[in-house]
C-alpha positions as CSV (number, residue, x, y, z in Angstrom):
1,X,109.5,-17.8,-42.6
2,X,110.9,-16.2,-39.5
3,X,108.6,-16.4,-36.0
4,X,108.0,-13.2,-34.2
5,X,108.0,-14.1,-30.5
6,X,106.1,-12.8,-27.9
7,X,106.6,-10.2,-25.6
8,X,105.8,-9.5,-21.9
9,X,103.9,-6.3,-21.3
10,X,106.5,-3.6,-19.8
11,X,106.1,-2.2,-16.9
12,X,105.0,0.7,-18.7
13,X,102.8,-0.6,-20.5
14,X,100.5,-2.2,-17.4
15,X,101.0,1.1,-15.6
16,X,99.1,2.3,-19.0
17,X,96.3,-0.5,-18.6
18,X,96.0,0.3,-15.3
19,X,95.0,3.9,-15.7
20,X,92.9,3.2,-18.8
21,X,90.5,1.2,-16.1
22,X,90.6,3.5,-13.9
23,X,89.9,6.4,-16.6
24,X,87.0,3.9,-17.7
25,X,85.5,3.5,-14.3
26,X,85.4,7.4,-14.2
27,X,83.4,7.5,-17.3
28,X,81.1,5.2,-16.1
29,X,79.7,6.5,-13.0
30,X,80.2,10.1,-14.4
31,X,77.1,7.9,-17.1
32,X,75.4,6.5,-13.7
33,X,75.2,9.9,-12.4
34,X,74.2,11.7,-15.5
35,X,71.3,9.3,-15.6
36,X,70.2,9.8,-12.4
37,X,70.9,6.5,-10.8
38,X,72.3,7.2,-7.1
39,X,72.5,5.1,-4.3
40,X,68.7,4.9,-3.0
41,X,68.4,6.7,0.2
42,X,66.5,4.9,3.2
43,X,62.9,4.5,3.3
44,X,60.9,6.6,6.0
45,X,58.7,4.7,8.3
46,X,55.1,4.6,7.2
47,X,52.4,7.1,9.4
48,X,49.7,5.0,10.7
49,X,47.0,5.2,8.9
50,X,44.0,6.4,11.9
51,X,41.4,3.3,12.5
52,X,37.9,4.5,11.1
53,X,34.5,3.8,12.7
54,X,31.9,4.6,10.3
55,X,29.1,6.8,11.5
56,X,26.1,5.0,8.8
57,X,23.2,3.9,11.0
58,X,21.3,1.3,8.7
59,X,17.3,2.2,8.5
60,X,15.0,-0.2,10.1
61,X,13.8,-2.7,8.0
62,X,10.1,-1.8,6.0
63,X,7.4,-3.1,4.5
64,X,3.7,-2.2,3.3
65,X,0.4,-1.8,5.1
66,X,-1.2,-4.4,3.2
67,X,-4.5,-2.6,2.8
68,X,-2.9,0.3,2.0
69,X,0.3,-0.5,0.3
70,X,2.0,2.4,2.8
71,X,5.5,1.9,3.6
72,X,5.9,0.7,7.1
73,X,7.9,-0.4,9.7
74,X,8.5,-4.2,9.1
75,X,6.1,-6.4,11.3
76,X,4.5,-3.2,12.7
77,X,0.9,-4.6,12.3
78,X,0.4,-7.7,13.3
79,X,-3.3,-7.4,14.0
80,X,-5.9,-8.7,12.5
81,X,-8.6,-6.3,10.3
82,X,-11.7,-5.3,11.5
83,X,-14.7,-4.7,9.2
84,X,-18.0,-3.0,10.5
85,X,-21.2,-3.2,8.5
86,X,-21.9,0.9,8.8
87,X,-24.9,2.2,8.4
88,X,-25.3,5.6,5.6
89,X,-28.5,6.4,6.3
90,X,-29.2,9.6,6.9
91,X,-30.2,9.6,10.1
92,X,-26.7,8.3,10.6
93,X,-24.6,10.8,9.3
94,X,-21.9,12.0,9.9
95,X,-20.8,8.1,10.7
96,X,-17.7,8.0,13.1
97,X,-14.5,6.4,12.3
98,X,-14.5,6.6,8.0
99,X,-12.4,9.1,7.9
100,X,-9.7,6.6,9.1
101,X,-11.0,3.3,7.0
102,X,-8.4,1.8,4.9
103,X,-11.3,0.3,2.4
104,X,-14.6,1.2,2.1
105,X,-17.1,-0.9,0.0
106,X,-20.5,0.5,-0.8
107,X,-23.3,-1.9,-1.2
108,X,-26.8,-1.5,-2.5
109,X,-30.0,-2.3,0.0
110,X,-33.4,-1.7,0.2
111,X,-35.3,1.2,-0.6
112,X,-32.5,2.2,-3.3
113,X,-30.3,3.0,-0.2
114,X,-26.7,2.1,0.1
115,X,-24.8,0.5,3.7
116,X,-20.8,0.4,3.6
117,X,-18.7,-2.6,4.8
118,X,-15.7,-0.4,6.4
119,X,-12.6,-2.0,7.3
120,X,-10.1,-0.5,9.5
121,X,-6.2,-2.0,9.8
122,X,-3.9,0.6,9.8
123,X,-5.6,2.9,11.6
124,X,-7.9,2.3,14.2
125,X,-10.4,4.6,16.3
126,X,-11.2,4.4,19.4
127,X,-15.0,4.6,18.5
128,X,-16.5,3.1,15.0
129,X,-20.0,3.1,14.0
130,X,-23.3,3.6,13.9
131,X,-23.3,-0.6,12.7
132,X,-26.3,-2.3,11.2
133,X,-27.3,-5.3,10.1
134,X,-25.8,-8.2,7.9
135,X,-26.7,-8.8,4.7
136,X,-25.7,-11.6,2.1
137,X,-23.3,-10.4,0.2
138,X,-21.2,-9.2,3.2
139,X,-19.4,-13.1,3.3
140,X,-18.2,-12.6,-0.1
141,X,-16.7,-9.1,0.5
142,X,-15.2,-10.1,3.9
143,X,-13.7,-13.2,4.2
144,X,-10.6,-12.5,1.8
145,X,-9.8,-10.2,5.3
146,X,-9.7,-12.6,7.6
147,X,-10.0,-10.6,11.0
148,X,-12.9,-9.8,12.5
149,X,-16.8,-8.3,11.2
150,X,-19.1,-6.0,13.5
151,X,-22.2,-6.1,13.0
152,X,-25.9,-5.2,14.6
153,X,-27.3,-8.6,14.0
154,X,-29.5,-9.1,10.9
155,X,-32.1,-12.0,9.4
156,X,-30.9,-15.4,11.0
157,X,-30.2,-16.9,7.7
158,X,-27.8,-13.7,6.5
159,X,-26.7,-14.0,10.2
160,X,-25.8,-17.8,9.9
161,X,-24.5,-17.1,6.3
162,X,-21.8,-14.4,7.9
163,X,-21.1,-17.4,10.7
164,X,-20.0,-19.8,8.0
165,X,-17.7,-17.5,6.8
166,X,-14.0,-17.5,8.3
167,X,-14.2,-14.6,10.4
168,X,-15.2,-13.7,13.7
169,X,-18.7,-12.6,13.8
170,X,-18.7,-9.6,16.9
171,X,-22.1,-9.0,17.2
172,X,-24.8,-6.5,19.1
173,X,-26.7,-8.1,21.9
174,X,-24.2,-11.3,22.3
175,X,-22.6,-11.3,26.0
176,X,-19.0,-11.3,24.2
177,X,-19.6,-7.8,22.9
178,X,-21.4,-6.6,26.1
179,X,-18.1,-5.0,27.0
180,X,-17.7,-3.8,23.5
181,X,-20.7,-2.6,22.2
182,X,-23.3,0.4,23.0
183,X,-25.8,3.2,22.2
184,X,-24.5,6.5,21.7
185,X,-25.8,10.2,21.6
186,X,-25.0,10.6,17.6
187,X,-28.6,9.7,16.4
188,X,-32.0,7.6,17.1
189,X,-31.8,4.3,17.6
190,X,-31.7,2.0,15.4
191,X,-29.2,4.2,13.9
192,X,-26.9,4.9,16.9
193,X,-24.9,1.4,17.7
194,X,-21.5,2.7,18.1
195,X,-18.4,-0.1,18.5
196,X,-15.3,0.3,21.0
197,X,-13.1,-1.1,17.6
198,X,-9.6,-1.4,19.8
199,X,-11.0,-3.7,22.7
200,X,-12.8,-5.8,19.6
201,X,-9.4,-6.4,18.2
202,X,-7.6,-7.3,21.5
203,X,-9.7,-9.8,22.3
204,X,-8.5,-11.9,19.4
205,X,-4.9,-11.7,19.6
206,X,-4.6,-15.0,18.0
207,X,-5.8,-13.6,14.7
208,X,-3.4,-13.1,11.9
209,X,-3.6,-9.5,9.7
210,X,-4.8,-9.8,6.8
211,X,-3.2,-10.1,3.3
212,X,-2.7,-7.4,0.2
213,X,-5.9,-7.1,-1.2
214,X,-4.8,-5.3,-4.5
215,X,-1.7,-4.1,-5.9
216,X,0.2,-1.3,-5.4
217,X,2.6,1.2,-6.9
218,X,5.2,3.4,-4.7
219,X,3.3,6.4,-5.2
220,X,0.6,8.3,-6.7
221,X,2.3,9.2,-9.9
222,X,3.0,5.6,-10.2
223,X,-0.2,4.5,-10.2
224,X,-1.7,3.1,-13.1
225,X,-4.6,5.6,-13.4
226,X,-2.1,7.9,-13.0
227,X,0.4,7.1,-15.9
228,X,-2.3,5.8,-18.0
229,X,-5.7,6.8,-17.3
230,X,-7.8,9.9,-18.8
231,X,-8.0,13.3,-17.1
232,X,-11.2,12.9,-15.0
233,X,-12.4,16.0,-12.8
234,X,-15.5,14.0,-11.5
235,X,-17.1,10.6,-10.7
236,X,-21.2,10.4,-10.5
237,X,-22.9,7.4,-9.3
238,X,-26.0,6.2,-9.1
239,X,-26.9,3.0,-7.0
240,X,-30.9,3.5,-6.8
241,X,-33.4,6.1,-6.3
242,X,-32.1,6.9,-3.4
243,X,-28.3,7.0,-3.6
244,X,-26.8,9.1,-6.4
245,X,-23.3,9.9,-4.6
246,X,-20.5,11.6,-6.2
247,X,-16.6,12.3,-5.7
248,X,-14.7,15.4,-7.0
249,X,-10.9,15.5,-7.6
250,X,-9.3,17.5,-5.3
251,X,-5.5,18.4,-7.0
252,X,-4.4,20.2,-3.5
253,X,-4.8,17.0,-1.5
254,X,-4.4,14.5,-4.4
255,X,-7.6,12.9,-2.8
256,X,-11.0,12.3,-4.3
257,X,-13.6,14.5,-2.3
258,X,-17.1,12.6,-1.8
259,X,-20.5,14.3,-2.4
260,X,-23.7,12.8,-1.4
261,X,-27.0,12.5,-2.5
262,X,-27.6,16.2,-4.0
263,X,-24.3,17.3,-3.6
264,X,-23.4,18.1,-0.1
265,X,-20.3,17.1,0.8
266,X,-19.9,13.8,3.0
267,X,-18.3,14.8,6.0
268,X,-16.6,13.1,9.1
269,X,-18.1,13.9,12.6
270,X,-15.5,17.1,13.0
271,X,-16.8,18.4,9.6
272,X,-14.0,17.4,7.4
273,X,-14.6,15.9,3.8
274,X,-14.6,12.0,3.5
275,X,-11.9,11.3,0.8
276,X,-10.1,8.6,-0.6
277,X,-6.8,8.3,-2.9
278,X,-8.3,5.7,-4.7
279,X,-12.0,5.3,-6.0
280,X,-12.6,2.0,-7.6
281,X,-15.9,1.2,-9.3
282,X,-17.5,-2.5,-9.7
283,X,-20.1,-2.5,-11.9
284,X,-21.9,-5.8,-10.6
285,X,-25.2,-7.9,-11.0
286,X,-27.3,-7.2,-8.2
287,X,-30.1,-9.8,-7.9
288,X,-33.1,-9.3,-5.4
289,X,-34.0,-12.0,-3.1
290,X,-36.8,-11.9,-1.1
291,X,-37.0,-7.9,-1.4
292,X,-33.2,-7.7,-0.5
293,X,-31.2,-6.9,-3.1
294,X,-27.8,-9.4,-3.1
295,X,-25.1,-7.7,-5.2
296,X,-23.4,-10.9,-7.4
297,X,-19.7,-10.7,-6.2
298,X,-18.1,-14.2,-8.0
299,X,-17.4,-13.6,-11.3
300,X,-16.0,-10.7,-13.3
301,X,-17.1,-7.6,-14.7
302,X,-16.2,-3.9,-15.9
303,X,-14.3,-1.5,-13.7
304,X,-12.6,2.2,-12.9
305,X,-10.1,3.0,-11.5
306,X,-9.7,6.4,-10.5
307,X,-5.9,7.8,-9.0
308,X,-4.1,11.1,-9.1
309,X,-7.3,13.0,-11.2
310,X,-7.0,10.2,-14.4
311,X,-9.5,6.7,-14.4
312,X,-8.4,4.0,-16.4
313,X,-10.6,1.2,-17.4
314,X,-10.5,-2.5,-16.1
315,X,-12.2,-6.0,-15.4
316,X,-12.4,-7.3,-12.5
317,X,-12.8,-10.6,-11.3
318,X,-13.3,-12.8,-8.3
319,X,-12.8,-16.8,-8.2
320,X,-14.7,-17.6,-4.7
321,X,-15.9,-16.4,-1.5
322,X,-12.3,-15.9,0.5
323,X,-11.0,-14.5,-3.0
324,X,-9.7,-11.0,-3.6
325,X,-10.9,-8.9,-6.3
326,X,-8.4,-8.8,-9.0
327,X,-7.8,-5.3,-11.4
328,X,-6.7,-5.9,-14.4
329,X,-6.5,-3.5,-17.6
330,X,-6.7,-4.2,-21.0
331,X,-3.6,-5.8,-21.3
332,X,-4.3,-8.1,-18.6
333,X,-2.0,-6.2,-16.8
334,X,-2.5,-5.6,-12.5
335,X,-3.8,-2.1,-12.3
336,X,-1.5,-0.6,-9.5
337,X,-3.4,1.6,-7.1
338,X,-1.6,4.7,-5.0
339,X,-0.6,4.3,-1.5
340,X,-3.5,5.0,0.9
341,X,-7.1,4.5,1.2
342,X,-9.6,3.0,-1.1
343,X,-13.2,3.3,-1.5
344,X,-14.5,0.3,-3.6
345,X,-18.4,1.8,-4.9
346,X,-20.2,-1.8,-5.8
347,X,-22.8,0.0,-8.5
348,X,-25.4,-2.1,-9.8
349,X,-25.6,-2.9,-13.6
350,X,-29.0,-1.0,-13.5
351,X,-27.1,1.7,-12.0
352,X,-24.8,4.2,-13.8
353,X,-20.8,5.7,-13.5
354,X,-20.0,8.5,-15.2
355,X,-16.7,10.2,-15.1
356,X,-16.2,14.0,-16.5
């Protein structure tokens, strides 16, 4: 078998190899630039971005009137409640201050009358009145306030009863109210001791305000009576022979218009319906002691609640003296009440509540 032997590439033939590269290297970066990869130009400089201040101003902390369940500023009342046995004779009519109460109760006495145990917290008059005496329910209404009670005096054992209670008794004819109580010009005496209610509170700066007495929703549509109760265009009372007060739904105002004994309306001293956003009726034992009838106020019993033009039935309840009177409907659920005042009617189980 012959060998071939190798050759050395000519001359000619490298000059060949040579170009085929170089033809080879044309065709690929005529392939780089067909596909669009070039050299990558130089990045610009970035624009700083401006600082920014934001203008948002955060709202002042809240919180609610806790007699009212109104929203407001956080810690803005830090003084204590003060409740005024107020006379609703009528000789004492119009009374001064209601229309600025945050809860009204309404109490049977003697004679089938009725007398109110007003409280004032989140709004306070310069003048409240006319005030009357004590009687022995009053301790069990009060003292889940804390605060302060203005009174004309009464029997000493109602008096020492009120004493005993954990409250500060402010009362007619004592040298600490000398300053603070006073006959007016608004009726006859008995009916016309009137109270300076701001200089009664700042003498007790050591007091602490008072806690929620009942619970609330955000608004009146919220309410439980609202969402849940029936259509009601009236609420008639009767108490005793003598006190057969009413209250009419107002849809304008959203407020409950009172009506008094035979259907006037009950006004404040400028002439301006007393109202309320929420009307609450009790119906409770009342028990007469020594000719003075004592409403029962530990234990439970049926109840109304009335909000945004619709009542909704309840129980209520109340464990002890410095207790608050809980709402609950049928479900055992809290009835919420609407923001704003509340007028708490105490009827006696003799008595009646309609609502129409």
């Amino acid at each position: 078998m012959t060998r071939l032997a190798s050759r050395p590439p000519s001359a000619h033939g490298a000059v060949r190899s040579v170009r085929g590269a170089a033809a080879m290297g044309v065709v690929i970066v005529a392939a780089l630039v067909a596909s669009g990869c070039t050299a990558e130009a130089p990045m610009p400089s970035p624009t700083p971005t401006p600082s920014y201040t934001s203008s948002y101003v955060p709202p002042d902390p809240t919180g609610l009137a806790p007699l009212t369940g109104e929203v407001i500023a956080l810690d803005s009342l830090t003084t204590p409640s003060l409740a005024a046995k107020v006379d609703n004779h009528p000789d004492a009519r119009p009374q001064i201050g209601l229309e600025r109460t945050d809860i009204v109760f309404e109490e049977l006495v003697e004679g089938g009358l009725t007398r109110y145990v007003a409280v004032w917290h989140s709004d306070v008059p310069d003048i409240i009145g006319p005030v009357r005496s004590i009687r022995p329910m009053d301790p069990d209404i009060i003292s889940p306030l804390g605060g302060i009670v203005a009174y004309s005096g009464g029997q000493s054992r109602f008096v020492e009863l009120m004493r005993r209670a954990p409250v500060v008794n402010a009362i007619h004819g004592q040298p600490d109210t000398r300053d603070t109580f006073f006959r007016g010009d608004n009726a006859p005496a008995p009916h016309n001791v009137l109270v300076r209610a701001p200089q009664v509170i700042a003498q007790h700066p050591e007091l602490a305000p008072p806690v929620q007495q009942f619970a609330f929703a955000d608004s009146i549509a919220a309410a439980t009576a609202t969402k849940d109760g029936v259509p009601t265009a009236a609420i008639a009372l009767r108490f005793g022979s003598q006190s057969t007060p009413s209250w009419a739904w107002d849809a304008g105002s959203e407020r409950w218009l009172r009506f008094q004994t035979g259907g006037d309306p009950d006004t404040d001293a400028q002439g301006a319906p007393l109202s309320a956003v929420n009307v609450v009726v009790l119906r409770v034992p009342v028990q007469v002691i020594q000719s003075i009838p004592t409403t029962q106020l530990i234990g439970s019993g049926e109840a109304w609640i009335s909000t945004g033009g619709a009542t909704v039935r309840a129980t209520w309840s109340k464990t002890s003296m410095t207790a608050p009177i809980r709402l609950l409907d049928a479900e055992g659920v809290a009835v919420r009440l609407a923001p704003g005042n509340t007028w708490v009617e105490l009827v006696p189980l003799a008595g009646s509540a309609s609502f129409r």
